[in-house]
N, C-alpha and C positions, 0 to 999 in steps of 0.2 A: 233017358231024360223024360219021365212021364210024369204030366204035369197035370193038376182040374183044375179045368173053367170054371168060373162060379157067372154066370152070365146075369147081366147088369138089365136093369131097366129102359124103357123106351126113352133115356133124356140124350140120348147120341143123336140131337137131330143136326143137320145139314142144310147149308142154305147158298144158294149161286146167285144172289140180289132178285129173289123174284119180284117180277113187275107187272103190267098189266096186258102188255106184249106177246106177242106170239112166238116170240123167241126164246121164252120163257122155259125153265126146267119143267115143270106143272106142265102149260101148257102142251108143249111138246110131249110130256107123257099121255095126256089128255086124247091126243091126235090120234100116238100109237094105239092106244088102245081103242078106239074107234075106228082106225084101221084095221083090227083086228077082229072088229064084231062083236066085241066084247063088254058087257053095262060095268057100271061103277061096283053094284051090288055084287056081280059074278068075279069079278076082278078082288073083291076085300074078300068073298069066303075063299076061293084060290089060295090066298096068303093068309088067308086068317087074323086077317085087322078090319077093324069097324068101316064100315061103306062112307060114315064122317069124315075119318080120316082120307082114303083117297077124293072125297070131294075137297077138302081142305089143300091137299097137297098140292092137286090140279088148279084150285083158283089162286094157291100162291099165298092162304091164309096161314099155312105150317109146310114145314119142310118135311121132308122123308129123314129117317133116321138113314145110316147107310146099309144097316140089316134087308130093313125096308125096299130101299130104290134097288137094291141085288134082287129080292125077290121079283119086283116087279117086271123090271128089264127079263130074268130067265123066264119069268111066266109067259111075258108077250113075245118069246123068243126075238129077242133082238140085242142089240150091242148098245154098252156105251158111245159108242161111236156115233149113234146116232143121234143122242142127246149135245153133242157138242158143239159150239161154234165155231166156224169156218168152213171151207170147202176141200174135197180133197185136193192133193196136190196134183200137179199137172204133170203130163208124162214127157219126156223130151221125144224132139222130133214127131211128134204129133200123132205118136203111137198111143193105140185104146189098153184100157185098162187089162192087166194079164196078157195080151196079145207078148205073140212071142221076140225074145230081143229086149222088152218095156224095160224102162229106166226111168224112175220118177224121184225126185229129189224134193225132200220135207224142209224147207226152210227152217231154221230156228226160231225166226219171227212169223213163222207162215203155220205152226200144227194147229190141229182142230183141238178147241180145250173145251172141258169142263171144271171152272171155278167154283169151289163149294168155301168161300171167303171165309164165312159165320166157324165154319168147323175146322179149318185151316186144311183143305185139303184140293190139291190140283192133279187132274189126268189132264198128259197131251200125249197126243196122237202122233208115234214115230212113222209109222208107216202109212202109205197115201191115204188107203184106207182101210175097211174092215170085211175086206171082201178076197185077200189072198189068206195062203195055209197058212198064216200065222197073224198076231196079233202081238206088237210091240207098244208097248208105253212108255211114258217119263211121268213118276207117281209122286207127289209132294206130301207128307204128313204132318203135321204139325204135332207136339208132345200128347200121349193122350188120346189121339185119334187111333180109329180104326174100325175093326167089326166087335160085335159082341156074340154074334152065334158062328158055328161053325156050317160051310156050304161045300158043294163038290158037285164036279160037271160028268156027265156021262163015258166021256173019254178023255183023253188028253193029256199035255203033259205041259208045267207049267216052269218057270224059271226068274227068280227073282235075285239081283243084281242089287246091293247098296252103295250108292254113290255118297253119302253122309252121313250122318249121324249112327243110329242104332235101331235096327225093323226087329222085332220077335215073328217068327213063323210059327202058327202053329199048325200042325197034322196028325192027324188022330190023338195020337194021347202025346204025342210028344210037342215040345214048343225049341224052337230052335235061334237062338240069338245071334244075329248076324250085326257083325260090324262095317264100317267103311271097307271095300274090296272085297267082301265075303259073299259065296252068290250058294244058292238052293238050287237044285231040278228035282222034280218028284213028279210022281202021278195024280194027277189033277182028280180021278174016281175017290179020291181018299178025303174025308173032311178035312178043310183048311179054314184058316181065317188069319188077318195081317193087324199086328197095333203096334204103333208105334208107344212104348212104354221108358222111351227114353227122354231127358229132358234138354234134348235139340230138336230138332223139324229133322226127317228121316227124307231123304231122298232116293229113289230106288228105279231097274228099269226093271219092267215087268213083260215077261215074254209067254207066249200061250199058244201052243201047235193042238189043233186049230183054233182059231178064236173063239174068244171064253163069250155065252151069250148070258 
């Protein structure tokens, strides 16, 4: 099934309602990377986009495309997970995080989400949080949506679940059309990227041993 990319321009941008707030996507990316030690200037040649745009991004004047917000999150090694709102969830019987025995239960109205409204696309957070061996989501794509370059993580192994409509996987040269019920594992070292090229909103769980940063 070997397929070429012909990889699209920078107009995939994404947008979670930025505001003026500290809860803000921008913001919070703002944070991490100052937690990091890291200036604006060092962070755009890293990724190799203009030092404008992540000033832009950070006050909320333009969105990150999602090629974009992927590089930035793996450059400042850290997770989606952190970009998202809410808390994690609470462990029963008043057992700490990982601590052995733990049992913690993710309400349906209770996961930590990242809304990206503007681009129709939704992560929530299945598991408490982004700190055991694995990393589960619930992914929402809207038609049209997805990555335009191809990414891959150092190790791991990854697993994608379609709950609706139609996801295309692609890895390496091949692209893989999944339907309702149809799930992927592969190995996460190998170029991938996710679009939704069907004309429903793709719903899908996304699983990642160990969490994808």
């Amino acid at each position: 099934m070997s397929h070429r990319w012909a990889q699209k321009g920078s107009d995939m941008s994404l947008s979670n309602g930025i505001g003026d707030d500290q809860s803000t996507l921008g913001s919070r990316l703002r944070l991490l990377r100052i937690k990091k030690r890291l200036s604006a200037k060092a962070l755009a040649e890293e990724i190799e986009v203009s030092p404008s745009l992540i000033s832009k991004i950070e006050t909320g004047a333009t969105n990150p495309s999602m090629d974009v917000l992927r590089k930035i999150v793996m450059h400042l090694h850290v997770n989606v997970a952190d970009l998202m709102d809410g808390e994690p969830a609470q462990y029963a019987g008043g057992q700490g995080s990982r601590e052995p025995g733990h049992v913690a239960v993710v309400r349906a109205n209770g996961r930590k989400l990242l809304r990206l409204p503007q681009r129709g696309m939704t992560y929530q957070m299945l598991t408490p949080d982004a700190q055991g061996p694995a990393e589960f989501m619930w992914v929402e794509m809207e038609p049209g949506e997805g990555g335009t370059e191809f990414f891959a993580h150092k190790k791991g192994e990854e697993s994608v679940l379609v709950l609706e409509g139609t996801l295309n996987v692609y890895i390496a040269s091949d692209v893989f059309a999944l339907n309702e019920g149809d799930c992927v594992t592969f190995d996460a070292t190998q170029p991938h990227m996710y679009r939704n090229e069907g004309t429903a909103r793709a719903v899908w769980l996304y699983l990642a041993v160990p969490p994808t940063v």
